[in-house]
C-alpha positions, 0 to 999 in steps of 0.5 A, a space after each residue: 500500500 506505501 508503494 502504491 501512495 508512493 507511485 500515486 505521489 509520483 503522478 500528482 508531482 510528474 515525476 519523470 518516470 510517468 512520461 520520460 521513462 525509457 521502460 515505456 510499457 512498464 510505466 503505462 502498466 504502473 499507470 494503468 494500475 494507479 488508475 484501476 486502484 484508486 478508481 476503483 476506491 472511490 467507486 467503492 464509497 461511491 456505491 455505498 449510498 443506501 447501505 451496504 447490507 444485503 444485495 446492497 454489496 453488489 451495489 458497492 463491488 459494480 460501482 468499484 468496477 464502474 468508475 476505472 472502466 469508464 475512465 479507461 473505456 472512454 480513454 481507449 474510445 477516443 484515442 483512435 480519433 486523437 491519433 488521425 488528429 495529430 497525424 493531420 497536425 504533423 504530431 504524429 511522431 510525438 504520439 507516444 509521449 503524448 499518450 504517455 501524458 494523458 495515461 499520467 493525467 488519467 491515472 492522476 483523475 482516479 488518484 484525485 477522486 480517491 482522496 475526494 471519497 472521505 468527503 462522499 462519505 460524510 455526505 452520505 453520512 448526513 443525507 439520504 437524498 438520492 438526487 443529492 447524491 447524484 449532484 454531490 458525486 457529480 460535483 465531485 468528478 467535475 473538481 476531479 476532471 479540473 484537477 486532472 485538467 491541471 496536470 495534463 496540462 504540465 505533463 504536456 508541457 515538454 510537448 507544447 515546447 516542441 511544437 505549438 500545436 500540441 496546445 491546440 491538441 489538448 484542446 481537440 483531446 478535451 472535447 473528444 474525451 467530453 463527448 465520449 465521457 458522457 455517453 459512457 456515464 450513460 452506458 454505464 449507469 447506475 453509478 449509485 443506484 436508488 435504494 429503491 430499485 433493484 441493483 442491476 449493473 446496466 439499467 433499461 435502455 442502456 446502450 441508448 444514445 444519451 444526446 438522443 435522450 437529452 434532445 427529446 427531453 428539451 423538445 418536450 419541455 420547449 412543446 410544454 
């Protein structure tokens, strides 16, 4: 466990060896473990809304799975789209290091959720409001997202130096990870789970287009 706190330390510091590593594959493997650790401790305390007796548990151990694979699926989702991106802006050849960089920030996000979990708790602790919750656990990925933003940002630093384009890049990054982000937190939902429902990993109508529900939903209220 100081290990892993002391790797965790690294990321939030950019420490070398997350980017500028000559073992490239063994420090996106650390990376990738950071994010699956830390993701997965504060998807734990995020599932623990309600409870955790009964078949509240499995509420706790989807929520612990939920949250690193989001984070990863939307990750590996966008990639393919941000690989075409710089190879049109000549940034082909920086790819790797730039790959290297937002694992880091990724991996940085879980890092920065986990430390928010004591916080999910408390309100937990004093409200029994499940759309408050929701909005709290919101609020607490978007601090996250800033957080991570910050970082990103640093690691692509030596980038930027070498070639201005990369700060349009992070640009096309965000907006593409933004996109995917909101269609795989649709997937993937319940993140939660109402006590009053049956816990279930996906709920009905879960690989529907959450852009699709959003538009109908404005139009019925613009109809209203």
């Amino acid at each position: 466990m100081t290990g892993l706190l002391h790797y965790a330390d690294d990321v939030l510091r950019r420490r070398p060896w997350t980017t500028r590593s000559a073992q490239t594959a063994a420090a996106l493997k650390l990376l990738v473990a950071l994010l699956a650790a830390f993701g997965m401790g504060y998807g734990a305390v995020m599932g623990c809304f309600g409870g955790i007796s009964g078949d509240r548990v499995l509420q706790v151990i989807y929520s612990a799975v939920k949250v690193p694979l989001l984070l990863v699926a939307t990750s590996l989702i966008a990639l393919p789209n941000f690989f075409v991106l710089n190879t049109l802006f000549g940034l082909r050849r920086d790819f790797a290091e730039a790959v290297r960089a937002l694992a880091a920030a990724q991996a940085g996000l879980a890092v920065i959720l986990a430390s928010l979990a004591p916080f999910t708790a408390v309100w937990y602790a004093t409200s029994a409001d499940y759309a408050a919750a929701l909005r709290f656990n919101a609020l607490m990925f978007a601090v996250a997202s800033f957080g991570a933003q910050y970082l990103l940002r640093g690691y692509y630093g030596p980038l930027i130096r070498r070639n201005r384009r990369h700060r349009t890049m992070l640009w096309f990054w965000l907006i593409i990870y933004v996109f995917v982000g909101i269609q795989m937190g649709w997937v993937l939902r319940p993140f939660i789970g109402d006590p009053a429902a049956p816990v279930q990993f996906f709920r009905e109508g879960a690989w529907s287009n959450a852009y699709v529900v959003v538009f109908k939903l404005l139009t019925s209220l613009m109809v209203r």
